[in-house]
C-alpha positions in Angstrom: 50.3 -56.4 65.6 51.6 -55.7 69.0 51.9 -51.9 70.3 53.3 -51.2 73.7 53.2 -47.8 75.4 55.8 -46.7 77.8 55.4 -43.6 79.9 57.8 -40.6 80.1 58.8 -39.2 83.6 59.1 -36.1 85.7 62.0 -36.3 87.7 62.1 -34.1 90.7 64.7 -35.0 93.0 68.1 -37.1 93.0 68.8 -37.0 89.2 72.5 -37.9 88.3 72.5 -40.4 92.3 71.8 -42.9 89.6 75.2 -42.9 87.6 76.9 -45.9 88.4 80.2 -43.8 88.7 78.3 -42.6 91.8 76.3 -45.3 93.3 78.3 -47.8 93.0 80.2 -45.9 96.0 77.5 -44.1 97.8 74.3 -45.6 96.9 71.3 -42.7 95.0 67.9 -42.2 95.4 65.6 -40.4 92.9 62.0 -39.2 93.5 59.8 -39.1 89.9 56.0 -39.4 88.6 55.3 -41.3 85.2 53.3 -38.7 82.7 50.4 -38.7 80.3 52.9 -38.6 77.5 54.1 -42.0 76.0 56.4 -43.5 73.6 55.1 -46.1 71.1 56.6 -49.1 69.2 54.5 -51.6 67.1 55.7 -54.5 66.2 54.4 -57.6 63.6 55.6 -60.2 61.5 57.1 -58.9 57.9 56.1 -60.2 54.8 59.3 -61.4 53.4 61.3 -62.5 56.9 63.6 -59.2 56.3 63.8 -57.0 59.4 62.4 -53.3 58.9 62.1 -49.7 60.8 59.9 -47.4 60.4 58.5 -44.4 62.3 61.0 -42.1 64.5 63.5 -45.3 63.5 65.0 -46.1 59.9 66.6 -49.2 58.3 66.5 -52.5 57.0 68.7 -55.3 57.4 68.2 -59.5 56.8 69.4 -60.3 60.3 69.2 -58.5 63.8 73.2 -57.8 63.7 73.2 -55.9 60.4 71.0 -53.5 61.9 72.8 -49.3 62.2 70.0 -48.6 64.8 72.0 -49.7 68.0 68.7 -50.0 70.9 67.1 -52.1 68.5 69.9 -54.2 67.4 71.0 -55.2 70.9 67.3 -55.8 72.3 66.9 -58.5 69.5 70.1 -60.0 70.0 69.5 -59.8 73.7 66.0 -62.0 73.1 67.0 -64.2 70.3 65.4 -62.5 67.4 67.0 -63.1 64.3 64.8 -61.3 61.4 61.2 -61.4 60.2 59.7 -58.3 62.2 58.5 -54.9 60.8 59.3 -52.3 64.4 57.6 -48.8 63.8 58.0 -46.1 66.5 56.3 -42.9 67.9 56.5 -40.7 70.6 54.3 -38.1 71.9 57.0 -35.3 72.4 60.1 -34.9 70.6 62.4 -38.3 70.2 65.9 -36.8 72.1 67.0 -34.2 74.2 63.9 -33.0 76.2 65.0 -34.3 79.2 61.6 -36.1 79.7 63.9 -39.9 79.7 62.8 -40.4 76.4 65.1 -43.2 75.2 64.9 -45.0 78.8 61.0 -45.1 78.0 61.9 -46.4 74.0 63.8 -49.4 75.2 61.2 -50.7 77.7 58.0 -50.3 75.0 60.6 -52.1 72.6 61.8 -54.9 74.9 57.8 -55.4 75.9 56.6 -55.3 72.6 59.2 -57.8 71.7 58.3 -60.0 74.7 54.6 -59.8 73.8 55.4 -60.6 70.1 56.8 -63.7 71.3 54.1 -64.3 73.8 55.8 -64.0 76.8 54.6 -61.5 80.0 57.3 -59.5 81.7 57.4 -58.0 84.8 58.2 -54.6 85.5 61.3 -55.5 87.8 62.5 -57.8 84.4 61.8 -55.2 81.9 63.7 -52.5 84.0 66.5 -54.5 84.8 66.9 -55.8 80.5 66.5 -52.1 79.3 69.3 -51.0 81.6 71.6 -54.1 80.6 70.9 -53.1 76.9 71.4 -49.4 77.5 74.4 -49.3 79.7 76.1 -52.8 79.2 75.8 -53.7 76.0 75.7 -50.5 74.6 77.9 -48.3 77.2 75.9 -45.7 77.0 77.2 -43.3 80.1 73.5 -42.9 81.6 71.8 -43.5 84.4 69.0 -46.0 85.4 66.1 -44.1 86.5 64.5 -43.4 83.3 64.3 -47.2 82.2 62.8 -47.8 85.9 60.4 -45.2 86.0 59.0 -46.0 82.7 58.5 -49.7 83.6 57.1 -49.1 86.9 54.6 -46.2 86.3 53.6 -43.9 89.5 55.1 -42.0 92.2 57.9 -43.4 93.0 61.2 -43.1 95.3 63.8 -44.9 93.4 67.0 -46.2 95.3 70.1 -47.4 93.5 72.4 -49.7 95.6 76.6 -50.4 94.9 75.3 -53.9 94.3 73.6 -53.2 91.1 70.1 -53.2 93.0 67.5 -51.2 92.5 64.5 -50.2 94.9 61.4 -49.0 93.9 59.2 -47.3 96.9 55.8 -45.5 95.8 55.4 -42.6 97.6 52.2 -43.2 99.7 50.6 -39.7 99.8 46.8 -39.1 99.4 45.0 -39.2 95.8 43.9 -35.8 96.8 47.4 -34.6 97.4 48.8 -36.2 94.4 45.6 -34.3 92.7 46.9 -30.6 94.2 50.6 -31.1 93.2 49.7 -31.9 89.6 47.3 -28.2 89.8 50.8 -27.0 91.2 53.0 -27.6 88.4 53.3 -25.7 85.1 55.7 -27.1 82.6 57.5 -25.2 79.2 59.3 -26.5 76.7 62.9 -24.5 76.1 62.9 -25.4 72.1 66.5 -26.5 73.3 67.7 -30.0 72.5 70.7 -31.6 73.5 72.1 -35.0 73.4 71.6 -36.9 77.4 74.3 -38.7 76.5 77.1 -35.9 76.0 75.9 -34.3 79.4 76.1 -36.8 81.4 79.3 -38.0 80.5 80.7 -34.3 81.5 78.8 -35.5 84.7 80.5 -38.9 84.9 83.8 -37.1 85.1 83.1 -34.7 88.0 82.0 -37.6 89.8 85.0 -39.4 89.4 87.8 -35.9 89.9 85.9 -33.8 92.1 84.6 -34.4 95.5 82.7 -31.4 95.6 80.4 -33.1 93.3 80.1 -36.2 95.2 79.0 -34.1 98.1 76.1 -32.2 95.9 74.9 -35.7 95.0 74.8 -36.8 98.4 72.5 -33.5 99.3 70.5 -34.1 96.6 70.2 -37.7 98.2 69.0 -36.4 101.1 66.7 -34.3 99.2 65.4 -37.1 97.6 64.1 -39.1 101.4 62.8 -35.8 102.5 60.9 -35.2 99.8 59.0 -38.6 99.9 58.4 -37.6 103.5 57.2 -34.5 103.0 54.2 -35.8 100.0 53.3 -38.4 101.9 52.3 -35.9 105.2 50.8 -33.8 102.6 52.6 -31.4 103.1 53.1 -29.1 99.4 54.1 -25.9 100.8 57.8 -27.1 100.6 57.9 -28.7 97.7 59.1 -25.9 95.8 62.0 -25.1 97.9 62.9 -28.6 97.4 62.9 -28.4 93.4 64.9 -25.5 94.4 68.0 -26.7 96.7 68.0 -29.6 94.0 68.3 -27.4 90.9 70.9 -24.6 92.7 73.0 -28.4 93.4 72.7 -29.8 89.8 74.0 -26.0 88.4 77.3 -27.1 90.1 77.6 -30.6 89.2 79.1 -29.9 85.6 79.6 -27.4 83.4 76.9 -27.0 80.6 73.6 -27.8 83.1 72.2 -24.7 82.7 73.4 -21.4 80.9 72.2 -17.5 81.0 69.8 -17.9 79.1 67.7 -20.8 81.0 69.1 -19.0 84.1 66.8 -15.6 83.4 64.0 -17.7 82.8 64.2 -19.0 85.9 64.7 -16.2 88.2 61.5 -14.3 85.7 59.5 -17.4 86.7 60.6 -16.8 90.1 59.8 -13.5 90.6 56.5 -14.0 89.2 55.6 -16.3 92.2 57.5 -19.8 91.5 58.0 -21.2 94.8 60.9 -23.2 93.2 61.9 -25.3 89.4 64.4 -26.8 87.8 65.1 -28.1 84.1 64.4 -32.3 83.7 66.8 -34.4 82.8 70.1 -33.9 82.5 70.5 -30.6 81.9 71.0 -27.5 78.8 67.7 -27.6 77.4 64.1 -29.5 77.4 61.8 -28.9 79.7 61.7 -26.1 82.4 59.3 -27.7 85.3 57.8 -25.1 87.9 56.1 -25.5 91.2 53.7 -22.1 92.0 49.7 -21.8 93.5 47.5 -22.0 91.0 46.6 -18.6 91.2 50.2 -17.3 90.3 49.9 -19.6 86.8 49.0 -16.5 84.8 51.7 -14.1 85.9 54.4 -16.9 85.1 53.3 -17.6 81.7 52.9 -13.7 81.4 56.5 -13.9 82.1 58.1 -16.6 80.1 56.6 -15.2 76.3 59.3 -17.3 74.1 58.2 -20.0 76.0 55.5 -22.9 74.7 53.7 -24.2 78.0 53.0 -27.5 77.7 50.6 -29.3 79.9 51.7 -32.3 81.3 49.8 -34.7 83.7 50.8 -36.7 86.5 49.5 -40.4 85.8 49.9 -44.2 87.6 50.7 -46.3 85.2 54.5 -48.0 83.8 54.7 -50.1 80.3 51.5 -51.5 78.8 50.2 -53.7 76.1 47.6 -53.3 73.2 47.1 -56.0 70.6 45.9 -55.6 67.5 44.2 -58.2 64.8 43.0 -56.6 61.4 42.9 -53.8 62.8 40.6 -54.2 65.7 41.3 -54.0 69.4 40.2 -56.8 71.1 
């Protein structure tokens, strides 16, 4: 059995620069961190050459085309894999809609599980690169490409999306010790609000294409995006608040639907309380509610955000990896 783990992601600064309906005219940058928080996918030969899902997926099917789930389909078509697998998967936080770049982070730990299965290394760049061709070609999916990056990667990175389709990854050089403080820093919730990525960011698609305004917002948040990795790797945290901020006050205007009343008097609560700055992850209308404050002001925000669930989440190095399994032993 082969099980590969890909990381979820943090993203701070930049999210929606890496829409093609917006890079392939201006260029985008994000800045995001990998987390402790993975999802999983197993993979090993079936008994009877039929191909099977199981876990947080469902189905059956005899050949890799017949299959309803579409991610899985198109990454066996897209390696040659006909049948004769059993694919389980898990995921350490709910499967859609947090915002945490949670189907990004399935297709690389399937497309490296697949790889391994078939005893083949792949490199981050190459894993990337597949998931977003499965995702956004084959599939059409109107998303962007940091998620599937990120997850492959692993780190600290600033991520920069050029009109010729390629993409950049810079880690941000700052000091373990200042990577240490920023993850004291932030405090994380979970809204209890799902919605689908893929419904958002196709109201975001269309602003980018009809109104310049928006263009312009992405172009700040750009900007944001180089002085952020700037200001981490000086060491400089003070700002980094304001930062999450400016980007978060840009991303309310980019569509309609980003954020709504409610999440809006969470935030300013949160604010009061001594948040030097936030914003939601991902795409927007629900998930996860990040925070930047001094440690010392922790208490009085979760004092003030009662109906929410705080949920820890660490700041960690490393993209896709590979465990195998024989009889249930780790080598």
């Amino acid at each position: 059995m082969i099980i590969a783990h890909a990381p979820l992601r943090m993203s701070f600064v930049g999210g929606g620069s890496d829409l093609p309906s917006y890079y392939r005219e201006h260029g985008g940058a994000v800045v995001s961190a990998t987390l402790d928080r993975y999802v999983y996918v197993a993979v090993k030969e079936s008994f009877d050459g039929l191909l099977r899902l199981g876990g947080e997926m469902q189905g059956s099917a005899e050949r890799a085309g017949q299959l309803q789930h579409p991610r899985v389909r198109e990454a066996l078509r897209l390696l040659g894999i006909e049948g004769g697998l059993d694919l389980v998967s898990m995921s350490d936080v709910p499967a859609q809609g947090t915002g945490l770049g949670s189907s990004g982070s399935f297709t690389v730990a399937l497309l490296h599980a697949l790889h391994a299965h078939q005893g083949r290394q792949v490199e981050p760049e190459s894993l990337a690169r597949q998931a977003c061709h499965v995702e956004l070609e084959r599939l059409g999916e109107p998303i962007g490409k940091q998620d599937q990056y990120a997850s492959a990667y692993g780190g600290l990175n600033l991520i920069e999306f050029h009109a010729d389709e390629r993409v950049s990854v810079h880690p941000v050089a700052c000091r373990p010790e200042v990577l240490e403080a920023l993850g004291r820093r932030l405090l994380t919730f979970y809204t209890g609000i799902t919605r689908s990525a893929s419904a958002m960011l196709q109201g975001q698609n269309e602003a980018i294409r009809t109104r310049p305004h928006t263009r312009d917002s992405l172009g700040r948040m750009v900007e944001l995006a180089y002085q952020m990795k700037r200001e981490l790797e000086a060491g400089h945290l003070e700002g980094f608040g304001a930062l999450l901020d400016a980007n978060w006050q840009l991303k309310r205007e980019l569509s309609h639907g980003i954020s709504t009343t409610e999440i809006d008097d969470w935030y300013e609560r949160a604010r009061k309380a001594g948040a030097r700055g936030g914003k939601l992850l991902g795409a927007g209308g629900g998930g996860f509610l990040l925070f930047d404050a001094p440690e010392e002001h922790h208490p009085a925000i979760i004092q003030a955000l009662p109906g929410l669930r705080r949920v820890p989440l660490r700041l960690q190095p490393r993209g896709s990896a590979i465990t195998s399994i024989r009889q249930g032993v780790a080598p």
